[in-house]
Structure formats: C-alpha cells, structure tokens
DOBA-489254 format. One record per residue (C-alpha): x, y, z. Coordinates in steps of 0.2 Angstrom, whole numbers, plus 2048, in hexadecimal, padded with zeros to 3 digits. Layout:
N
XYZ/...
This chain:
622
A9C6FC878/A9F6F4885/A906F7892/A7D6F9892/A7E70B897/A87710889/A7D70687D/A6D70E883/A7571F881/A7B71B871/A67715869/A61726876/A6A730868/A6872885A/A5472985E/A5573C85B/A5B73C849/A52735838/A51727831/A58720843/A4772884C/A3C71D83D/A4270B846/A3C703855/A45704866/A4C6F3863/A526F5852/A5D70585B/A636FB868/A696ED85C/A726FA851/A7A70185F/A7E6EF867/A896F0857/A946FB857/AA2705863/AA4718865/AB472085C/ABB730863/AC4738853/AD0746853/AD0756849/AD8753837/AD673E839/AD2736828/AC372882C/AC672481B/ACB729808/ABF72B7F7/AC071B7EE/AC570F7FC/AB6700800/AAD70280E/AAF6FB81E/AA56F2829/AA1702833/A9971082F/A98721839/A8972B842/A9273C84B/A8D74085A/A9974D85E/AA4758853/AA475883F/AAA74E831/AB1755821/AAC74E810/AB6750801/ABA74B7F0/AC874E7E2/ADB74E7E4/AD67627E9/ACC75C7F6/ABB7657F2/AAF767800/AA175A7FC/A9875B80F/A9976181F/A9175682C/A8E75783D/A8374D84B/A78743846/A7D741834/A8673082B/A9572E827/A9A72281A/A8A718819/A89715806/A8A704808/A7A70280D/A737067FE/A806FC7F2/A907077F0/AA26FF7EE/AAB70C7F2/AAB71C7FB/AA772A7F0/AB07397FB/ABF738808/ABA73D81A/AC3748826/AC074C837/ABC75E838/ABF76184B/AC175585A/AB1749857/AA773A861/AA172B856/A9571E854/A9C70F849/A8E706847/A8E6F683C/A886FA829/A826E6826/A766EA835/A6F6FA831/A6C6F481F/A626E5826/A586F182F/A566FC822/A506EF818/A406ED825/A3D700825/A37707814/A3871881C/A4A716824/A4E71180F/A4472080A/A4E72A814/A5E72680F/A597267FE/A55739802/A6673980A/A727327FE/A687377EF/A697297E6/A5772A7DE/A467327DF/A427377EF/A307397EE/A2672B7E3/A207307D1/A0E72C7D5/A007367CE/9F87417D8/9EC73D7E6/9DD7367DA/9CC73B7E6/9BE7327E9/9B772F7D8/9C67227D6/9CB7297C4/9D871B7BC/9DB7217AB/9DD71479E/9D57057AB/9C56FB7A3/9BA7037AE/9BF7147AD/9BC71279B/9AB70A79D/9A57187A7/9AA72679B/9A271A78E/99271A797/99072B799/99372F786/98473577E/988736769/982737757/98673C745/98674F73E/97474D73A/96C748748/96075674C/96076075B/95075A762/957749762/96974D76B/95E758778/95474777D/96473B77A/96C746786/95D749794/95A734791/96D732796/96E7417A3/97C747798/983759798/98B757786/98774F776/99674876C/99474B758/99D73A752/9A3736743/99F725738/9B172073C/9AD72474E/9BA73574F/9B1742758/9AB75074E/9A275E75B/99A760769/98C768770/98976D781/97676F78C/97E78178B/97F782779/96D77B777/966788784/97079877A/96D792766/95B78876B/952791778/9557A3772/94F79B761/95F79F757/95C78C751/94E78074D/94D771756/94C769748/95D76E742/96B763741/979760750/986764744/97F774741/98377B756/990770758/99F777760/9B2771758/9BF76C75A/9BD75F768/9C975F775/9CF74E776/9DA746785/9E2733784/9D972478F/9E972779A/9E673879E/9E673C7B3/9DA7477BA/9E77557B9/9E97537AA/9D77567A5/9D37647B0/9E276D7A8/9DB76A796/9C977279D/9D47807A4/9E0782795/9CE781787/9C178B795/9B7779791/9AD76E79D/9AC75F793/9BA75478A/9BB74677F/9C5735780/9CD730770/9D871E76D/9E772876C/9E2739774/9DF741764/9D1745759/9D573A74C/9D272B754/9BF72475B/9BA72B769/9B871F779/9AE72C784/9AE73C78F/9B274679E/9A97507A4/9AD7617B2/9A37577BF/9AF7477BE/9BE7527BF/9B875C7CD/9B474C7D7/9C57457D3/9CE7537D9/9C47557E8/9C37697E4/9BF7747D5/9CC77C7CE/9C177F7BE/9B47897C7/9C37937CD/9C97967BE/9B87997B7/9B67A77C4/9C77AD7BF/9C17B27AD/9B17BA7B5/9BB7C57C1/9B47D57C0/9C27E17C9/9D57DD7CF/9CC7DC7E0/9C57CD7D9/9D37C67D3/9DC7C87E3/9D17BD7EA/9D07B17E0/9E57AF7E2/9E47AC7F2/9D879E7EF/9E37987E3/9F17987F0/9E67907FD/9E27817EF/9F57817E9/9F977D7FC/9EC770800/9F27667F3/A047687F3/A0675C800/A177557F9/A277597EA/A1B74C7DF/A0E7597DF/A197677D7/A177647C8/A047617C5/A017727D2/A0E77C7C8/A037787B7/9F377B7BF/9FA78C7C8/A027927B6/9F078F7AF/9E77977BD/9F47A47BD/9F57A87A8/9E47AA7AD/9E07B77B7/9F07C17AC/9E47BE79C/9D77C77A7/9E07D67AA/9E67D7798/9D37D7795/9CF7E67A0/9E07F079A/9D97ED788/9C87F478C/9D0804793/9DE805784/9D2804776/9D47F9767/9E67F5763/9EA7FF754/9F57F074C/9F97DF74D/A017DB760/A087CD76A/A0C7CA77F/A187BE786/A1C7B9796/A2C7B9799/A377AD7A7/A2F7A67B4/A1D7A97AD/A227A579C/A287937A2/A177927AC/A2078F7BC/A1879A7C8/A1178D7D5/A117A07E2/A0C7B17DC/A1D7B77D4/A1A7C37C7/A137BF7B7/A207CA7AC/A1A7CE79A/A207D578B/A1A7DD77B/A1D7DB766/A147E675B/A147EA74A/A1F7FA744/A1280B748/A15814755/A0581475B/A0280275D/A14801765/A0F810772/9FB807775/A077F977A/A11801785/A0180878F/9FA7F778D/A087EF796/A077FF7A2/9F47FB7A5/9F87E87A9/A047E97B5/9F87F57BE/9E97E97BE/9F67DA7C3/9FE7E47D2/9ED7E97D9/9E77D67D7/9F87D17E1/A047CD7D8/A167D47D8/A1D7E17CD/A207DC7BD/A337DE7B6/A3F7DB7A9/A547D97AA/A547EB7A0/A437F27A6/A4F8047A6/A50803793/A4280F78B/A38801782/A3F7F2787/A317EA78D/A267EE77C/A307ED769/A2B7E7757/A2D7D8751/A3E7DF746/A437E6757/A427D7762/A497CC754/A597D6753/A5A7D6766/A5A7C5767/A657C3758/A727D0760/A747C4770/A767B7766/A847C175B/A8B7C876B/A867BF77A/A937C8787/A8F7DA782/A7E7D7782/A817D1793/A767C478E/A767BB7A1/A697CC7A5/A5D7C7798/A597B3798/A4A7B579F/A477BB78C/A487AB787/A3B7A378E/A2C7AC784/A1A7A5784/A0B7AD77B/9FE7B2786/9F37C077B/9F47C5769/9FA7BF759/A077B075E/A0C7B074A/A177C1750/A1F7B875F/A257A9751/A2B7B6744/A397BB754/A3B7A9757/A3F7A5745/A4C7B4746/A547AC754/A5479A74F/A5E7A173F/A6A7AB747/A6C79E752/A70790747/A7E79B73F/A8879D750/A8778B757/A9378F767/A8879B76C/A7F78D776/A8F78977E/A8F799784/A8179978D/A83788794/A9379079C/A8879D7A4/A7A7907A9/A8A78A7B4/A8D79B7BD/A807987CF/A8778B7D5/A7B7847E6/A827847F7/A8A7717FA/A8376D80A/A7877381A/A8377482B/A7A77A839/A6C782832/A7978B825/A7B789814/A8D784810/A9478A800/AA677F7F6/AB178E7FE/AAA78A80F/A9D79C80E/A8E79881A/A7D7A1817/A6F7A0823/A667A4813/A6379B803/A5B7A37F5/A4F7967EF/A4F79F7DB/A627A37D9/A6C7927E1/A5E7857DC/A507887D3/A5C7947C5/A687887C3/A5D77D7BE/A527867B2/A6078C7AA/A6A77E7A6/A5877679F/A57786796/A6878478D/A61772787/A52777783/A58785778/A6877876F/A5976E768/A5477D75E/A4177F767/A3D79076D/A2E78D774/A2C792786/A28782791/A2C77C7A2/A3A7777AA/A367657AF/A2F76479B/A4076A796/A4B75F7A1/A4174E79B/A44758784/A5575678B/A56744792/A4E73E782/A5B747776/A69740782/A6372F789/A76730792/A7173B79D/A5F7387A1/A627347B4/A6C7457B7/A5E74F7AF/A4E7457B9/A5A74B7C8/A5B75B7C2/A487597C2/A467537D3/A517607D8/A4676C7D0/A377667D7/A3E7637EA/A457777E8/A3377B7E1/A2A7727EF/A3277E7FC/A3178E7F3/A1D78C7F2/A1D784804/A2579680A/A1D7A17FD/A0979A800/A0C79A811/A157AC812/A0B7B3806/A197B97FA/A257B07EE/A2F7A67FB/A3F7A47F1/A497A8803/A4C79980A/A54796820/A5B785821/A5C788833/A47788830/A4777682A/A46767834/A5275982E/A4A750824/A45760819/A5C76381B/A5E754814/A52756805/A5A767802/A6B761804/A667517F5/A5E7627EC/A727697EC/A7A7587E7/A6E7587D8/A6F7687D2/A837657D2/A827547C7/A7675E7BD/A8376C7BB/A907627B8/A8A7557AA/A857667A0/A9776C7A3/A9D75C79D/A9275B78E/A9676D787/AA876A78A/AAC77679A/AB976F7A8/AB676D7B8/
C-alpha cells in the first residue's frame, strides 16, 4: 500500500465488517498501514492445510475463497467479502487447519496477523468475536442469570445470614399458639418444625394456620407437629434464584428450606421464601403459574401462553439464558397440559383401571422454550374399557390444548389405530420389537418414543415398560450402534454464503430448518448416549450431553460444543417463534445480520465435531 488514498480506502472498508467495526479509527488505519492489497486469480492456492502461517493473513474484499480440508478436498467454508481468511494465528494455531483456493478472480487485503493480534488484545469484543468466529470456545460467558435487585449470591456469608434471620423454628411440640406468635413476632410467613439434630422435619404455613385453626378443625393448643406439612423441600446454599423458583413451580410451594448439603438430612441453615424469589427475578413467574393451575377454560389458558411467551422473551436476552428459560417454559408448559388433563378427566369420568400419560419428544425432554405441541401418550392396564376411556381421554386433551394454543399433537405412526394409547404388555413388546428389529420397524419414525416422561397417573406402569426395554436391550448390545449410525444421518449445512445455507455437495438453501439440521442432530446424538448408559429416563438435552461427558471425560469438550451448539440453535428458534407467534424452527440466513452468520456458522462447525467424535466412538468411518 503504497498511498494514503488507498490506505483510507482500505480502513473505509474494513469499518463496515465485525469485529473490524468494534476498533477505533486509528487502530483501522494502523492495520491497514500494514498490509498490501493482493489481486488473486480463480483456482490460486493462498496456501495448503497443515502449512505454518505466514505473516499475512487475508480479509476479501471482492470475490471468494474456497476452504477445504482432506486429500478429497471437503468443502469446509465458503467466504466472501468481508470474511478472514487464514487468521488462526491470532488466537495460537500453528498450522493452517484447511487449504484455501480461490474460488473466482478475488481482491485482497493482507493485513499483518502480529498487528491485528496486538490489537485484538486491546479489544475484548474484537477477541469475543473471533472467539465466535473460529469457535474455539464458549461464545457467550457461563454466568448465571441476571440476579435482580435483591442481590441473591447463593452460598455468600450474607446471603446466608439473611435466610438465617428470617427463620422462624421449633420442635414437634411446640404448640400452635406459640408458632402463631414466633411467627407474627418475626413477620414470618412459615414456621420450620426442626429437629434436635437441627434436620427440618415440617413446615407450617399462615395458610395452614388459617384452614386447620381458624375454621377450628384444631385447638390452639395442639402441637406444630400435628398441621405440619412433609416432606420439606430442601435446596443447597448454592442454589440460584432459578433454581428455587423452579422447585416452587415443580412442588406448587411458596416456601423452601436451606439444608448444608441440599438435602433433608442435613441441619437446616434457613428459608426462602416467594417474595425473595420474585424480587430476584424481577418478575413472578410463580403467580403465573399459580394462575395457570386456576385457569378456568382453554380461553384462559391461551392467555396465560401468551404471557408466558412475553416473560420467555424479556428474559431471553442471550444463548446463556436457554437453558434456565427452557426449564422455566417446560414447567410453565407441563403445567397448563396438567390442566387440561384435569378438565378431560372431569368430562371422562373416573378411569375404570390403573393409567399412565407420557409426553413424548420434544415435551417429554421438557424442551419447549415456544408453543410446539405437547404430544402425549397412554398406558393402561388390559380392559378394554379403561383402554377406550383412554383413548377419549387423549381425544379430550388435545381438544382443550388446541383451543388453549397449542399445536396439534402427533405421533410418527398417529395412522395406526391405537398407537397413541396400549397396555403396558403392548408398549413393552413395541419397544422390544425395535430393539429386536430396528430397520423393519423403521425405528428412525418412532425416536421420539424414547424420550417418555410421566406427566399423570401411575408412573410404576411407565417403569414396568422401561424395565422391558432395559432387558431387551442389554441382550442386543449393537443395537445402540445402530442407532448412533442413524443419529449421524442430518447432517447441518457447512456454511452461510450470501445469505444461503451451503450444504458439503455445494446445495444452497435460503432456508434452514432450525429442528432438522441443528437442533435434531443434536438431540439425537445426546439421545444415543443417554440411552448406552442404560437410563431411560426422559431428560433434556443439555443434561444429557453433560451424563455423557462424565462417562467419557475424553470427549468433554466436544459434547459442551455440542451444548453450545444446542443452546445457540435454541436461542434462534425461540427468538423467531416468540416473536412470530408459532414454533420458529424455519430459519432465513439472509435475515441475520453478521454477527448472528457467524454464530450460526460456529453452530454448524460444532454440530460436525459433535457428529464426528460420536462416529468415531461407535466405530463408523468417515
């Protein structure tokens, strides 16, 4: 660069691209003071995977450049202006980890790598953003959520004395009079039956004392131990606000107790109360919830989503926040199902025999962070009648859910009479048949099957199935092999080009579907760990992927990418659903501006180590 004209013009457009738009005009011209502008023809080599790099590395300006990697030259990237080229020094590589070909007649900036690294090193959000770019670790901090104004820090010395100071207790005997005053003395909605050890025992509540004492169903002089309510709910000193409020959620409780260790057999150190949760989070998703199990038509209900959906997008400010929203939406959202199992009940009549509902996929992993149907299924005992009361159960709950909002509920085989609804013996040998034959079952239709979780009724039936299954599948070990090779089937797109989706075979989509290419992926490979430790459990993803990276410490950092990939893809679809009012798994790269690209982009490159180390792990090539 030989003149102050072209310098200028070179820093002009560097200013229109992250992180180059994050320095200050003098840190541009510098950059730019250090390089020289390359003109590259189509099918030039700027320079091969595994060779050090050089002093320079490239910004395009006009044209493309080709990334690939293998002796079969697999398409890695596709970048055009604006994008790096060949920048992994600056955060430590050797070695360039693709060969890069020019993909038509191109105009380069070489700009000098030690120079941007120094600059980088001034910028926290330049070294963000290439952190983003490269992938090379968490691209959003692992932070707790936004802790409110009531300054909650779990496990500090004065969060402690505070839930100390507002614990009101006594022993078994105490009478009731004397827990009333203790707590009006203290101004203390709950009395805490301790103990000589310290353990908490019960608790009663200024709600228990109005119902048993002031309809005179119990004398004053009674003892506590008599009203009190058990087992107490006990959190750790650690425990965030989140975790509390979802405790209250999960129990329908207002009050909860801090043990040593977070369980009742160790002394209590003091309580939390609604009020100090609600003031930490700066909202009360409680009272929501509260209202929830008081809805008195679908109409309600439906209201109450979309005040959910407005709370759900206030606080999902950033990818950290997925995963404490999507706990707090599954609660919210096993909810309002409970509810309309409720009113179906009341029009179905008593269930003539023992019964069981699941959710099944989605729902049953409790990831449903937008309105996305809350598919269920039935187990009943072996009469016909309770197996047809079932049925019109299941038929009455999907009616109450649509009219509150929620999309259709269906199953992979929904056109088989029955297949939503079977005894225990019947949804045993279903699963068992899968297991037995996995390909004529075409058992790709049917994993959302495998992610059950009780929801109403007897939760011994659903074990008695799973117990089936853990047996059957103990005696045909490859058949988790098998399913690992299917978990490798959607594979995501490799890049974004132009507002297009770039597929390995060069296939670009202005299109992505958010559930299918990354959030899928995913879920299932998580799914196939999950299920090779033997647990048939239903839990989520992101609980599934950190089971997996304590049985295989090896490969912890793919699965916490897998995770971030996870949560990154999750963090889109409920951007697009709660703004667009439906499930938002459709997805327009050409929507995004580029810093969102590159996100997606490190969302692909994640999904593919994750794909990869589980093909390496079961054996497969490639």
């Amino acid at each position: 660069m030989k003149t102050s004209a072209i310098i200028l013009r070179v820093a002009d457009f560097l200013k229109g691209f992250p992180p180059f738009n994050y320095l200050p005009d003098e840190a541009l011209l510098e950059l730019a003071r250090s390089g020289r502008v390359q003109f590259c023809e189509k099918g030039e080599i700027l320079f091969d995977q595994g060779t050090t790099h050089g002093r320079y590395f490239h910004v395009i300006n006009k044209g493309s450049v080709r990334l690939v990697r293998g002796e079969e030259q697999r398409l890695s990237d596709l970048r055009g202006p604006g994008d790096f080229v060949g920048a992994g020094a600056v955060l430590g590589e050797e070695s360039h980890t693709d060969s890069a070909l020019v993909d038509e007649d191109s105009i380069l900036y070489a700009l000098d790598a030690s120079v941007f690294t120094r600059l980088c090193a001034e910028s926290p959000r330049v070294s963000r953003f290439l952190k983003v770019y490269f992938a090379s670790e968490e691209v959003e901090t692992e932070t707790a959520h936004h802790q409110g104004p009531s300054d909650w820090r779990g496990g500090r010395e004065e969060h402690l004395a505070r839930l100390k100071a507002g614990m009101v207790t006594g022993p078994s005997t105490q009478t009731v009079r004397e827990a009333a005053s203790a707590m009006s003395a203290a101004d203390s909605p709950v009395f805490l039956v301790v103990e000589p050890d310290g353990k908490a025992a019960g608790v009663v509540t200024e709600t228990d004392l109005r119902n048993e004492i002031a309809t005179g169903r119990v004398p004053t002089m009674a003892a506590v131990g008599d009203i009190m309510r058990r087992p107490v709910i006990t959190v750790s000193p650690q425990a965030t606000p989140q975790d509390a409020l979802l405790e209250m959620i999960r129990h329908g409780i207002r009050h909860l107790c801090v043990t040593e260790d977070g369980t009742p057999q160790s002394r209590a150190l003091g309580m939390i109360s609604e009020n100090s949760v609600s003031l930490a989070q700066g909202r009360n998703p409680l009272a929501l919830v509260r209202e929830v199990r008081r809805a008195d038509s679908p109409s309600s209900l439906r209201a109450m989503g979309e005040e959910l959906d407005l709370l759900l997008a206030g606080d999902l400010s950033s990818a950290d926040d997925v995963p404490w929203c999507t706990r707090l939406a599954a609660e919210a959202r096993r909810a309002m199902f409970r509810r309309a199992e409720l009113w179906a009940r009341e029009k179905a009549g008593p269930a003539p025999g023992p019964f069981a509902l699941a959710l099944t996929g989605q729902a049953g992993r409790g990831e449903l962070l937008t309105a996305t149907n809350m598919a269920a299924v039935g187990l009943t005992s072996d009469d016909e009648k309770t197996r047809a009361w079932t049925q019109d159960l299941l038929g009455r709950i999907d009616e109450g859910l649509a009219a509150a909002g929620f999309p259709a509920a269906t199953t992979s085989d929904a056109q088989e009479p029955g297949a939503r609804y079977r005894t225990i013996g019947e949804w045993s040998e279903f699963f068992c048949s899968l297991v037995r034959d996995p390909i004529g079952g075409e058992i790709w239709k049917q994993m959302a099957f495998f992610d059950l979780s009780d929801v109403a009724g007897d939760p011994a039936m659903l074990e008695a199935v799973f117990t089936a299954l853990r047996e059957e599948m103990a005696a045909r070990p490859n058949f988790i092999r098998l399913l690992a090779n299917d978990a490798l089937g959607n594979l995501p797109p490799v890049t974004i080009y132009e507002g297009y989706a770039v597929e390995a075979d060069g296939l670009a989509r202005e299109t992505i579907d958010l559930q299918d290419y990354a959030l899928g992926p995913v879920s299932d490979v998580a799914r196939v760990f999950h299920l090779d430790g033997g647990d048939l459990h239903a839990t989520g993803t992101f609980e599934r992927l950190a089971a997996a990276a304590r049985r295989f410490p090896q490969g912890a950092d793919v699965f916490a990418q897998g995770a971030r990939a996870f949560r990154v893809a999750q963090y889109f679809r409920a951007g697009q659903g709660l703004r667009g009012g439906d499930d938002g798994r459709e997805l327009r790269p050409a929507a995004l501006n580029r810093t969102e690209q590159v996100q997606l982009k490190s969302v692909f490159r994640d999904i593919g180590t994750l794909i990869a180390f589980t093909a390496n792990h079961y054996g497969f090539k490639g």
